[in-house]
Every structure is written in structure tokens, then in C-alpha cells.
C-alpha positions in Angstrom: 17.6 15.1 93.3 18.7 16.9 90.0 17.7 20.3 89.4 19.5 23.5 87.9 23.1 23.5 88.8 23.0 27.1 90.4 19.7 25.8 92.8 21.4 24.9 96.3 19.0 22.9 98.7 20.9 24.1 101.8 21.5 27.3 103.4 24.4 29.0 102.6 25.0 31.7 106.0 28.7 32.9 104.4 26.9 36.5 104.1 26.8 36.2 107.7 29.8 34.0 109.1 31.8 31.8 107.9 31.4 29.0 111.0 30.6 29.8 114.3 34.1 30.3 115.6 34.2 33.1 113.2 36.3 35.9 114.7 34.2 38.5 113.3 31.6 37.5 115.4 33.5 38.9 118.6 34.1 41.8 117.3 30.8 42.3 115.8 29.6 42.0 119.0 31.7 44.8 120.4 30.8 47.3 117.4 26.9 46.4 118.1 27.5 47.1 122.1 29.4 50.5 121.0 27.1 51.7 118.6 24.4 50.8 120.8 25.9 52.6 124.1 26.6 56.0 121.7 23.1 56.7 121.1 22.3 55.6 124.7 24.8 58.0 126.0 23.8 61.0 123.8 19.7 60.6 124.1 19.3 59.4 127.2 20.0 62.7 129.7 18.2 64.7 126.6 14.8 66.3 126.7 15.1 68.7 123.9 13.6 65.5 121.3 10.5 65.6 123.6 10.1 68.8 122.1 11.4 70.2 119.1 10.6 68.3 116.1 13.9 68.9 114.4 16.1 67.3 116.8 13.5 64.2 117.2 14.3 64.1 113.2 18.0 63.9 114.0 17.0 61.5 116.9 15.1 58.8 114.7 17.7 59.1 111.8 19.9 58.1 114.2 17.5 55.4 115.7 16.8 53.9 112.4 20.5 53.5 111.3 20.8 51.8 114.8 18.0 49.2 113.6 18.9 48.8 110.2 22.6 48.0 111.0 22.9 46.3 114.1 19.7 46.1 116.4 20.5 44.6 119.9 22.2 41.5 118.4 23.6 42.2 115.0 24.0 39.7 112.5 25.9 37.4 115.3 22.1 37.0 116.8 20.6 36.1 113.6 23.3 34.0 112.9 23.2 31.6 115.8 19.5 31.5 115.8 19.5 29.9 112.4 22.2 27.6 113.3 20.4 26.9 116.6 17.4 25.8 114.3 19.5 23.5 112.1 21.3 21.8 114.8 18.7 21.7 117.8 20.5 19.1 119.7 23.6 21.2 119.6 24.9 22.3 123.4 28.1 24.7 121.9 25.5 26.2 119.6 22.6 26.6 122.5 24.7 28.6 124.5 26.7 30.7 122.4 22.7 31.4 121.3 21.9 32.3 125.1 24.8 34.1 125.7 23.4 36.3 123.3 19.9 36.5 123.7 20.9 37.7 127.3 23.3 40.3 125.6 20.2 41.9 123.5 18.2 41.8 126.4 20.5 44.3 128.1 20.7 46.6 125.8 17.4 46.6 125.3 16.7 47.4 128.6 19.3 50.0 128.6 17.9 51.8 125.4 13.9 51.2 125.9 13.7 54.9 127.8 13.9 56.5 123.7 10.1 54.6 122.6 9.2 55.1 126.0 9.7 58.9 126.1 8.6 59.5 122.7 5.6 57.7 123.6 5.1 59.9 126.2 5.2 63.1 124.4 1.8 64.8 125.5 -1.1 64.8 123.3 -1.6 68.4 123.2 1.8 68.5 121.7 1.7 65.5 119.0 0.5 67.8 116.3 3.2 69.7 115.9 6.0 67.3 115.2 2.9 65.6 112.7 2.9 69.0 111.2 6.8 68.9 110.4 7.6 67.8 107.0 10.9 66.4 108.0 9.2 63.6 110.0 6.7 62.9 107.5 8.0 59.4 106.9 7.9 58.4 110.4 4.8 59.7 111.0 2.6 55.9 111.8 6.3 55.2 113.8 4.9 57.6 116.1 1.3 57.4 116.0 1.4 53.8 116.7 3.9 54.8 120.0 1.5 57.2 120.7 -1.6 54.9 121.0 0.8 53.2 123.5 1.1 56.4 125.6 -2.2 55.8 127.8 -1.0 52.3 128.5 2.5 52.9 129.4 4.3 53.2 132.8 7.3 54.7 134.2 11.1 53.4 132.3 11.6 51.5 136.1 7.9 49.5 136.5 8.4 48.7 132.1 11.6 47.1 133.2 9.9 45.4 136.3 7.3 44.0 134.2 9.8 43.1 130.9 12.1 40.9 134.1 9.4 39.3 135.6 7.9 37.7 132.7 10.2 35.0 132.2 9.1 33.9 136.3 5.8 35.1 136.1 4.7 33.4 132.5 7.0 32.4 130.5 8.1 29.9 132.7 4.9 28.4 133.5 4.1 27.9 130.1 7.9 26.5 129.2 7.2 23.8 131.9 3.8 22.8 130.7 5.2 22.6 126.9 8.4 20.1 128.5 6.4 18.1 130.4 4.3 17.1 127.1 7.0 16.7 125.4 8.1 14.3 127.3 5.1 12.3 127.6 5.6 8.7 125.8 2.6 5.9 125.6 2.5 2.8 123.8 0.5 3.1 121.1 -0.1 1.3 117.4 2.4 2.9 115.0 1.9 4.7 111.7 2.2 1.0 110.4 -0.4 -0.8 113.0 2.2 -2.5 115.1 2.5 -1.7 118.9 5.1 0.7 119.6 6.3 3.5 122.3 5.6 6.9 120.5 5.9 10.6 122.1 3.7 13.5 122.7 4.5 14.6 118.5 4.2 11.1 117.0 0.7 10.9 118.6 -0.6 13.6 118.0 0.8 13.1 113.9 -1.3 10.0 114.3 -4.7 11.3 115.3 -5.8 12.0 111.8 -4.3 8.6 110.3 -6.4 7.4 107.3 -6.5 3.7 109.2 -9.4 4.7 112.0 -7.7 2.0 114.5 -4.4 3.5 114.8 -6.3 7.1 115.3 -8.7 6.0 117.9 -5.5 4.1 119.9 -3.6 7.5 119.1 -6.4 9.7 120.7 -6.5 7.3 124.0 -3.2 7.7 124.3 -3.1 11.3 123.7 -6.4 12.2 126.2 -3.9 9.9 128.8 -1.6 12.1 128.3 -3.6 15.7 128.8 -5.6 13.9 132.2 -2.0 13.1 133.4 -1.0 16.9 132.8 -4.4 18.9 133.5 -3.7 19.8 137.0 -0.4 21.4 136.2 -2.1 22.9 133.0 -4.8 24.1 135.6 -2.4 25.9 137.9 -0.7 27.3 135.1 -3.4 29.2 132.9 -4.5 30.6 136.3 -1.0 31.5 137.0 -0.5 33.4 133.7 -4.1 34.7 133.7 -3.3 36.3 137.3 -0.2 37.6 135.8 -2.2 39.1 132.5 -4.5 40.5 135.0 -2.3 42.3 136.3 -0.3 43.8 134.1 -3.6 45.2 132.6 -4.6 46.3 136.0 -1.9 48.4 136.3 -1.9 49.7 132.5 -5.9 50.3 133.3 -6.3 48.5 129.8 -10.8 48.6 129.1 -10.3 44.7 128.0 -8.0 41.7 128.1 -7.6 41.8 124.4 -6.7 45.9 123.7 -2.9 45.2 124.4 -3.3 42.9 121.6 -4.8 45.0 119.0 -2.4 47.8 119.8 0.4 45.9 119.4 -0.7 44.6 115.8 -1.7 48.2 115.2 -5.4 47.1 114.1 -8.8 48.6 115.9 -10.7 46.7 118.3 -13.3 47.6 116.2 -12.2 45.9 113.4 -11.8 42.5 115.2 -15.0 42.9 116.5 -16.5 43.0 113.3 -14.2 39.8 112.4 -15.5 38.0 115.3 -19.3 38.6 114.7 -19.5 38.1 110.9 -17.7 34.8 111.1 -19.8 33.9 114.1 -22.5 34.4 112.1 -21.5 32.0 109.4 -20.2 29.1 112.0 -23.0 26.9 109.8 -21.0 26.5 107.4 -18.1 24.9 109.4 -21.4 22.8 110.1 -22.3 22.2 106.4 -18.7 21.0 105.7 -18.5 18.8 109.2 -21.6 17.4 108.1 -20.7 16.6 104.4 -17.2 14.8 105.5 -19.3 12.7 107.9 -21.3 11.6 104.8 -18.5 11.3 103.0 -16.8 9.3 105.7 -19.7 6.9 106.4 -20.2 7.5 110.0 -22.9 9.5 112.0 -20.6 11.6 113.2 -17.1 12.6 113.4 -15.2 11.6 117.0 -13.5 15.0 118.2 -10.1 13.9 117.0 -11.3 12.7 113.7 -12.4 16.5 112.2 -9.0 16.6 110.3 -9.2 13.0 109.0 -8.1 12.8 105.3 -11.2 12.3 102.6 -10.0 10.4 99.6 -6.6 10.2 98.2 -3.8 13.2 97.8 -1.3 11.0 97.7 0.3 12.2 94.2 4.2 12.7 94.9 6.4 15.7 93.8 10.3 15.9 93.7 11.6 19.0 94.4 12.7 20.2 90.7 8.8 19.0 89.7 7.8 21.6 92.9 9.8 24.4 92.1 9.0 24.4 88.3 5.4 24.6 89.3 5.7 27.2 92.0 7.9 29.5 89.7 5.1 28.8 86.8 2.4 30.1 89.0 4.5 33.0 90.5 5.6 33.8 87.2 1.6 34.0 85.8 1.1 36.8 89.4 3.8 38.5 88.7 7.7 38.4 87.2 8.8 39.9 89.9 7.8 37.4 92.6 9.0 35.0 90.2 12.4 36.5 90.4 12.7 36.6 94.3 11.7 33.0 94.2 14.5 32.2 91.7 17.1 34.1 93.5 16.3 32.7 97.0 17.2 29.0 95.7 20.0 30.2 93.5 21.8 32.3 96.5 20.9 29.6 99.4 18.4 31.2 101.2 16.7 28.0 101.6 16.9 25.5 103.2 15.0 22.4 102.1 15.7 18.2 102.8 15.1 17.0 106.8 17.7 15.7 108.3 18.7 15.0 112.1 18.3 17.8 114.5 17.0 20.1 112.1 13.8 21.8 113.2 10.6 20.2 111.9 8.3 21.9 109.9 8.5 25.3 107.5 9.6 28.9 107.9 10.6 32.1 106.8 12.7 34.5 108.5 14.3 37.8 108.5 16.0 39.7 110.7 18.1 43.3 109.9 16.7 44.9 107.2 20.3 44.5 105.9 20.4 41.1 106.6 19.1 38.2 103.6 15.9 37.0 104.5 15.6 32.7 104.9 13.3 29.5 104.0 13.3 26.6 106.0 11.5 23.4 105.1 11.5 20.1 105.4 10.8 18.8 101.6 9.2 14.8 101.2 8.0 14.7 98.2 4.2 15.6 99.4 1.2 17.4 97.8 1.2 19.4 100.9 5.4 20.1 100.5 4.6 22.0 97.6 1.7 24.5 98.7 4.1 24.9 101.9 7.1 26.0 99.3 4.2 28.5 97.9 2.6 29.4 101.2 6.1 30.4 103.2 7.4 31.9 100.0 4.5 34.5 100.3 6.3 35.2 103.2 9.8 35.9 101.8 7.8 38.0 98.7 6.3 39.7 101.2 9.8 40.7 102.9 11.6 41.0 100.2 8.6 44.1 98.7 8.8 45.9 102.5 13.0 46.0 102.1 12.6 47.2 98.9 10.1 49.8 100.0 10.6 50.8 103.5 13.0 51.8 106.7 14.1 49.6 109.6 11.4 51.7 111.6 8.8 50.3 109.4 10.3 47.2 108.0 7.7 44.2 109.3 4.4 42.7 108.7 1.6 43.5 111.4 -0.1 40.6 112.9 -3.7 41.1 111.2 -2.2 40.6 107.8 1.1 38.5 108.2 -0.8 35.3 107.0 -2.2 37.1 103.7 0.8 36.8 101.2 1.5 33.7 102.3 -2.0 32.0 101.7 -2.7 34.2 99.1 0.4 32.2 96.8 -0.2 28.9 98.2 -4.0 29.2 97.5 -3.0 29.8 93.7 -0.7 27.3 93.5 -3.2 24.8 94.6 -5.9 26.2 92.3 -3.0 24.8 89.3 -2.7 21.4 90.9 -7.2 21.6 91.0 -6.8 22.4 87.1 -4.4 19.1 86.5 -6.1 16.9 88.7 -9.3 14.3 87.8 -12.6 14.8 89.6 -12.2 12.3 92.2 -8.8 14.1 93.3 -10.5 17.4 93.0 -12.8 16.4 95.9 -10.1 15.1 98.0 -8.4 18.1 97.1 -11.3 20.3 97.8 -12.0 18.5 101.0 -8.7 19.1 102.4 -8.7 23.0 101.2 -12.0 22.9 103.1 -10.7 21.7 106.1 -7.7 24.0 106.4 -10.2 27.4 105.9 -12.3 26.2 108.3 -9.7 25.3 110.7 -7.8 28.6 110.1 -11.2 30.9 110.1 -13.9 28.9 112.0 -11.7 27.3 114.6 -9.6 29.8 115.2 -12.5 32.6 115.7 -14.3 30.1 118.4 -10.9 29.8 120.0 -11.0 33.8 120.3 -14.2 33.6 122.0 -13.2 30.9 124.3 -10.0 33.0 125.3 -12.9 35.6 125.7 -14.7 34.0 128.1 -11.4 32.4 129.9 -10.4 35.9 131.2 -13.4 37.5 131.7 -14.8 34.6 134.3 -11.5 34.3 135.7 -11.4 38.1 136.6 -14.9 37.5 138.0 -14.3 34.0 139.9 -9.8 34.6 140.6 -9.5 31.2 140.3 -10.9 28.3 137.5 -11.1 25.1 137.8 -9.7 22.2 134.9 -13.7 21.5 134.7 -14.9 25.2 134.3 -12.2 25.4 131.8 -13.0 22.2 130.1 -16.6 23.4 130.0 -15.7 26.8 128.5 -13.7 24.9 125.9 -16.6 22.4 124.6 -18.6 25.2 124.4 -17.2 26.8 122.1 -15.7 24.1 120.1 -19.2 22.7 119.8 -20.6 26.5 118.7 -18.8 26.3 115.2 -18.6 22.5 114.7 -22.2 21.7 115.1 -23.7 18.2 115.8 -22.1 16.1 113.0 -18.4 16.4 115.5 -18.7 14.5 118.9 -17.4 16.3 121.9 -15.8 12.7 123.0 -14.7 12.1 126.3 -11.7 13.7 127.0 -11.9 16.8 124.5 -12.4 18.8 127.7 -9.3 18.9 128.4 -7.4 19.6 124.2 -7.1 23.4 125.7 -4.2 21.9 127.5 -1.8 21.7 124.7 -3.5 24.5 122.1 -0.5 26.7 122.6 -1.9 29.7 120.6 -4.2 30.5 123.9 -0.9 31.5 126.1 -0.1 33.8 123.6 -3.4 35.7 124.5 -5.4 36.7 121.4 -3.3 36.0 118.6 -5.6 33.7 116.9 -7.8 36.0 115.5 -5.0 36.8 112.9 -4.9 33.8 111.0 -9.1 34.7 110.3 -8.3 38.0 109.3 -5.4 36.7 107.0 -6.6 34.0 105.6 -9.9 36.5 104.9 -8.4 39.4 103.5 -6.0 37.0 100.8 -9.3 35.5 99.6 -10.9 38.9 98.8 -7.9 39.5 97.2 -7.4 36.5 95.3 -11.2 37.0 94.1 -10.3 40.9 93.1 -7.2 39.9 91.1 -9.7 37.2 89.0 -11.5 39.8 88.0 -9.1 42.4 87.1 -5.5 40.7 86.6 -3.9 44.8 87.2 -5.2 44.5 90.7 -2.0 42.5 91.0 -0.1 46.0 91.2 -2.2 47.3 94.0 -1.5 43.6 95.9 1.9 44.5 95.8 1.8 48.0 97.1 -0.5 46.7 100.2 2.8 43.9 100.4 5.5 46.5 100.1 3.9 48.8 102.9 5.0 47.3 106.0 3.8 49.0 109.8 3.9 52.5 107.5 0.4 52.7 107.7 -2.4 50.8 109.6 -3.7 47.7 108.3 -6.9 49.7 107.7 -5.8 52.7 106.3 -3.3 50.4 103.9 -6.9 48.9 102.6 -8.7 51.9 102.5 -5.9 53.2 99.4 -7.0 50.2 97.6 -10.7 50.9 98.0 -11.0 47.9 101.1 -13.0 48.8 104.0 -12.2 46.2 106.9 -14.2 47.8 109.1 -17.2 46.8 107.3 -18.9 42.9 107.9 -19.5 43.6 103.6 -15.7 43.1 103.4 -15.0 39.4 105.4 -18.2 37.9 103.9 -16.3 38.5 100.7 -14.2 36.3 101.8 -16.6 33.8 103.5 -18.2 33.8 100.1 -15.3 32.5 98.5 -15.7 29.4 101.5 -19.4 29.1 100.6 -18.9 28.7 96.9 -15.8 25.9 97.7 -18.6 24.1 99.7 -21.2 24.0 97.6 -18.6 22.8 95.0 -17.6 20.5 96.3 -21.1 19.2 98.0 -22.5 19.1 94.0 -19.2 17.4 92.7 -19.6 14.4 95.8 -23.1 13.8 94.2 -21.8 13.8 90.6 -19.1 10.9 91.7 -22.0 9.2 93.5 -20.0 9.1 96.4 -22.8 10.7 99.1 
């Protein structure tokens, strides 16, 4: 695979270790524990931060140096996790990894009482260390801990709760997730030919373009949830107890507020998100209804919504990819051009599959010091290339906040994490539309289609099913696999209309839809996805819009996602502002519903 001699296709961690017998690690380890324990053991018998804004300021200086250098696991931590994701099967590499994860967790422990108290500080006395020009830049670090304060418990039940979440959830859910995974059926193959595949390879296979090897890969796969739905059942119930309580005792209004004040966006904001796109579930119908067409059948079987229409089989190397990418990034803007460039150049990614290597695409960062990192898993694919452009959104995205911001505010909120990243890959697959021939403009149309309305439609019903999940539970205390098969269908049926089938056994697909045990996180990939079209249709119209993009990039968790939007004349409050971007969805759909009756092919 020739490309430019300084382009590596591997990671290159020398700027962390050299191996992972490295003996700077150890002693890494004992600087992070030392500088650590200092600020422990001068803040922690102190009261005098709770109170005079000038010594918080000396407090937080120090606390920020604290996260920008070594955080609870230093670069030893970052380290082994990326190793630990290029060589999953590797035990040496496991443990050293859990040797440190339990490390961090200590110290954290040990140091939570600093957020705790300053979250704490009454509300009568908030203004006047607002008021003090010397904490000006951590002024949203503290208004966000602040909208924690009514929420939060003493330093000993925090700890309680922080310990028994591995026994009281995370467990539960761990053992659900192994015992899929371990699941194997016999089933036809990718090439048609009777073969024992696992839990992954099936479900790959449920939207093969050959509809007998789907409809054998969705038997085997509703098999496999039956076999697993009681233990599913006394799980969610477990970990809905457990949610239940924990918001008992934080006297939190609704199941969902922890949420939203953890991604530092309003309830009212989601609310709005939830309605408006509720509103427009028709035309998650329109487009269910047009692939049926399309398709030939009356109706789409449950597992056959993400079946393939036409042919995007076009194949890209990896030099072809990155020349594209750069193009389009260069067209945005130099500068993301740049990044892109130096991320290959400096091996920050990380790009063939290979054995034990994690499967599918990220990006990572980790210190604010520390280089941020690509993972991927390059075939030569259509969709390879608008993942290159999609996770590099990501790494821009980083790469503006470092540039811009300190440790305390170095991050992306929930609510807008997805937005630089579909916001690049939805360019560069506008450049592919421009290249390609009508016919592969409605395959490729079709399958943009299907990915908005799984990211926006879907994910929105799967909101309001999680919704419903708590609130009945808290009514009823316990649900049954057919009350929560029920509450599923419900909702699935709400935004996909008549033209999908709820088949026999889509009851029970909560089983495995992991997004619902991490209780209300959905609602981000709508409000990302949402916000970058808006976006994207703002920068067609004025190309130095671009600069303001990269200011609402480069801001990080220093100001709300709202107020961020409300500098670059954006109200998300307002349903005005997501049917902007539903609009953008609307016009796709009605392109692509005139171009299938151009081609003659409805």
C-alpha cells in the first residue's frame, strides 16, 4: 500500500513508552501517586478555599496542573489502554492494564472530597468567587459543579455509591454482554454455506444483500436473545432498582436529570429535541416506505430496515482515501487539513486490521499533554473512507480544544461530541455524491438516509422507550421480559411506521441494544447529528461561517452547549433550530424519492 514515505499506518506510542517493560513506567507511576498525595495532603484538612476566592484560585491552579500532567494514571494509564486495544487477547497486557485501573481508582477516591466541597459551596455565597476576576476562566468549572450541589451527598455515601457500582450494575450488565458473546448457532455464512458463527458474525449478517442468508441470520440471532431474555429480564430490573435508588437518595425530579447535568445541557433543551423529532417520525416512515418500494416487498421484516439498496461497492486504497479526505479538509479549512496531515505523518493512527486488534474505529485522547489517537480498521470500503472523515472530526475537534483551553475544560460534552465528526464525514461524502453516476447516487443517498434516520429517528424512539422503562418500573418495582418487549415494539413501531414488520422475536432486540444500560445517552447522537447539519447548511451559504464552526470546536466544557450556540447566533432551545436540521433530512428524501422515479426504478 504505497503512499508518502513520511505517512505511517501504525501507531507509533514512543512519545509515551518505549515497550511496556519500559522502566519509566514505574517510576512514572510513583511521581503520579506523589503529586497526587501533595495536593491531597495540603487541601484536604483546608476550609479556607470554601471561602475566599483567592486561595480557591491558588487551589484550582494547582488542580489543573494536577490534570494536565498526570491525572490519576498518567501517561502509564493511557499507555496500556491503547496497547490493551491493539492486543485484546493479551493476558501480560490485561493486567498490567488492571493493575492500573485499580491504582486510579484510589486516588480518585482519595482526592474526590476537592469537586465535592467546591460543589458544596453554598449558593448564597457563589457570587462572590463569580465576581473575582482571577477565577474568571474557571468560571463554567464551577457553575457546572454547582448545578451538581443539590444532587450531591456526603464524601462517605459518594464513595459508597462510586464502590457499589461495579456489584450493583456494572456487573449485571458485564454478564449479560459475556453471555452473548458467547452465543454460537449454525447458520449460512457470508458465502451461503452452513457454518457455526458467533453473536458478532450474526448479527454482521442480518443486513446481507442475499435475503436467505439474513432471514437464517435473524432466526439464529432471535434464538439467541429467547435463550438470554430471562437473564436480560433480571438484569434491567436489577440495574433499574439500582438507578432508582441512587436517584432516591439524590431526590433527582426524573430518571433522566443526572444525565443532562452530566453533559451540562438543559432538560429543557432535550425536551424540545425529543418533541420536534417526534413530530417528524413520518418521515422515518416516508423513507421505510420508499426502500420497501425500492426493495420489491410489502414490507420490510424488522431485521431488514438496514438492508443495502443498490450497489456502493466502489473500492478505495488507503492513499486514494487520504488524498480525498485531505482535499475536502483542505476546501473547510487549511488548518484541519494540517492536523489531518500531521496525525498520519507522526503515527497517531492506526489503520490496517490485524489479529487481536479491536474492531471498529476510534479516536482518543487522554492528558491534555498527551497526543491524541485514530484507530481503524481500513478495507478498502466506501464506508472506510467516511469513517477516516467521521473519527477525524473527532481528532480536529481535540486537537482545536488543546489548542484553546485548560485541562479543567479540555473535553467535548455529550450533546455535541457527534457534531465535528459527522459534520466532516457528511462533506466528504457530499464529494464522493459529486463523482458518482445517478444510479450510485441513490444507493448512496439511500444509505446516507438510512444512517440519519437511524442516528436521529431511532435513537429519539429509543429515548422514549427508556422513558417509559423507568417510569413503569418505579410504578410496577418489577417488569416483566413481555412488559418490556411490549414497551419496546411500541416504540420502535412509533417512528418506523407500517412499511417495517414488528416480526416475531423483535420483542425481545432491547436485549442486546447496549446504549439503554447507559441510561439516556442516546439522545446525543440526535442532537449531534442535528446541530452538524444546521451547521453544514450555514457554512453553504456563507463559506466564513467556517471560522465561527471552529470557535464552537475549540470551546470545550468552557461554556454550555447552549450558551456556546447562542455566540454564534444558534438558539437550541427553540424547535426553529432542529427542524433546520430535519429539513436538511426532508430535502435528502425528497431527492432521492424524485431521482428513484427518474431511473424508473419505483
Amino acid at each position: 500500500m504505497a503512499i508518502q514515505d513520511s505517512t505511517t499506518l501504525h501507531w507509533n506510542l514512543q512519545s509515551l513508552y518505549h515497550d511496556d517493560n519500559d522502566p519509566n513506567i514505574d517510576r512514572d507511576k510513583l511521581i503520579v501517586k506523589r503529586a497526587n498525595l501533595k495536593f491531597i495532603k495540603k487541601w484536604q484538612q483546608r476550609a479556607d478555599y470554601l471561602t475566599k476566592p483567592k486561595i480557591l484560585l491558588q487551589a484550582l491552579n494547582e488542580y489543573e496542573e494536577l490534570e494536565k500532567n498526570f491525572g490519576r494514571s498518567g501517561k502509564f494509564g493511557y499507555y496500556f489502554w491503547l496497547r490493551a486495544h491493539l492486543d485484546q487477547n493479551n493476558p501480560q497486557v490485561k493486567a498490567k492494564y488492571n493493575q492500573i485501573t485499580e491504582f486510579a481508582k484510589d486516588l480518585g477516591n482519595q482526592i474526590r472530597f476537592f469537586t465535592l466541597n467546591i460543589a458544596k459551596i453554598p449558593q448564597s455565597q457563589q457570587s462572590k468567587f463569580l465576581r473575582y476576576s482571577g477565577l474568571k476562566k474557571y468560571r463554567h468549572f464551577l457553575e457546572t459543579s454547582w448545578a451538581f450541589s443539590p444532587y450531591l451527598l456526603s464524601e462517605e455515601v459518594e464513595q459508597v455509591l462510586n464502590l457499589k457500582a461495579t456489584t450493583s450494575f456494572n456487573n449485571w450488565v458485564k454478564m449479560v454482554a459475556q453471555f452473548l458473546a458467547q452465543e454460537e448457532r449454525n447458520c449460512l455464512d457470508a458465502n451461503g454455506k452452513p457454518a457455526k458463527q458467533n453473536f458478532s458474525q450474526i448479527l454482521s449478517l442480518l443486513s446481507n444483500a442475499d435475503k436467505k442468508i439474513r432471514d437464517d441470520a435473524a432466526r439464529a440471532f432471535n434464538d439467541i436473545l429467547a435463550h438470554n431474555v430471562e437473564v436480560a429480564e433480571a438484569e434491567i430490573n436489577s440495574i433499574l432498582a439500582d438507578k432508582k435508588i441512587d436517584d432516591s437518595l439524590r431526590k433527582m425530579p426524573r430518571p433522566d436529570l443526572y444525565r443532562h447535568l452530566e453533559d451540562d445541557i438543559d432538560s429543557q433543551v432535550v425536551d424540545v429535541l425529543m418533541q420536534t423529532v417526534a413530530e417528524k417520525f413520518y418521515l422515518a416512515k416516508r423513507f421505510y416506505q420508499l426502500k420497501a418500494k425500492l426493495l420489491k416487498v410489502k414490507k420490510l421484516a424488522y431485521h431488514e430496515r438496514n438492508v443495502e439498496y443498490g450497489q456502493t461497492s466502489q473500492t478505495y486504497t488507503f492513499a486514494q482515501a487520504v488524498e480525498l479526505v485531505g482535499n475536502v479538509f483542505t476546501q473547510l479549512d487549511p488548518q484541519f487539513a494540517q492536523i489531518f496531515h500531521d496525525y498520519l505523518h507522526l503515527g497517531q493512527v492506526d489503520v490496517l486490521p490485524k489479529t487481536n486488534k479491536q474492531s471498529g474505529a476510534f479516536c482518543i485522547y487522554d492528558l491534555p499533554t498527551a497526543q491524541v489517537f485514530v484507530l481503524l480498521n481500513f478495507t478498502n470500503k466506501l464506508s472506510d473512507v467516511t469513517t477516516l472523515a467521521h473519527e477525524f472530526g473527532h481528532a480536529i475537534n481535540n486537537e482545536l480544544i488543546k489548542q484553546k483551553q485548560h485541562a479543567l475544560d479540555f473535553g467535548t460534552p455529550l450533546a455535541t461530541a457527534e457534531v465535528a465528526s459527522t459534520f466532516t464525514e457528511d462533506f466528504v461524502l457530499q464529494r464522493i455524491w459529486q463523482e458518482a453516476d445517478a444510479k450510485m447516487q441513490l444507493s448512496l443517498m439511500m444509505s446516507k438516509l438510512n444512517d440519519d434516520v437511524s442516528s436521529i429517528f431511532r435513537q429519539v424512539a429509543c429515548y422514549r422507550f427508556e422513558q417509559h422503562l423507568h417510569q413503569q418500573f418505579r410504578e410496577k418495582g418489577y417488569l416483566s421480559k413481555e412488559e418490556i418487549g411490549k414497551l419496546f415494539q411500541k416504540q420502535m413501531q412509533s417512528y418506523m411506521g407500517e412499511a417495517v414488520e414488528q416480526s416475531p422475536g423483535s420483542e425481545n432486540w432491547w436485549v442486546y441494544w447496549s446504549h439503554i444500560r447507559r441510561f439516556f445517552y442516546v439522545y446525543s447522537y440526535a442532537s449531534g447529528l442535528l446541530i452538524s447539519k444546521s451547521l453544514q447548511a450555514k457554512l453553504k451559504k456563507d463559506p466564513q461561517f467556517i471560522e465561527k464552526i471552529k470557535q464552537f470546536l475549540a470551546a470545550g466544557y468552557s461554556e454550555s452547549p447552549s450558551s456556546i450556540f447562542k455566540q454564534l447566533g444558534i438558539d437550541i432551545t427553540k424547535e426553529e433550530f432542529w427542524k433546520e436540521g430535519l429539513q436538511e433530512i426532508e430535502d435528502l428524501l425528497n431527492q432521492a424519492e424524485k431521482l428513484s422515479k427518474k431511473l424508473g426504478v419505483l
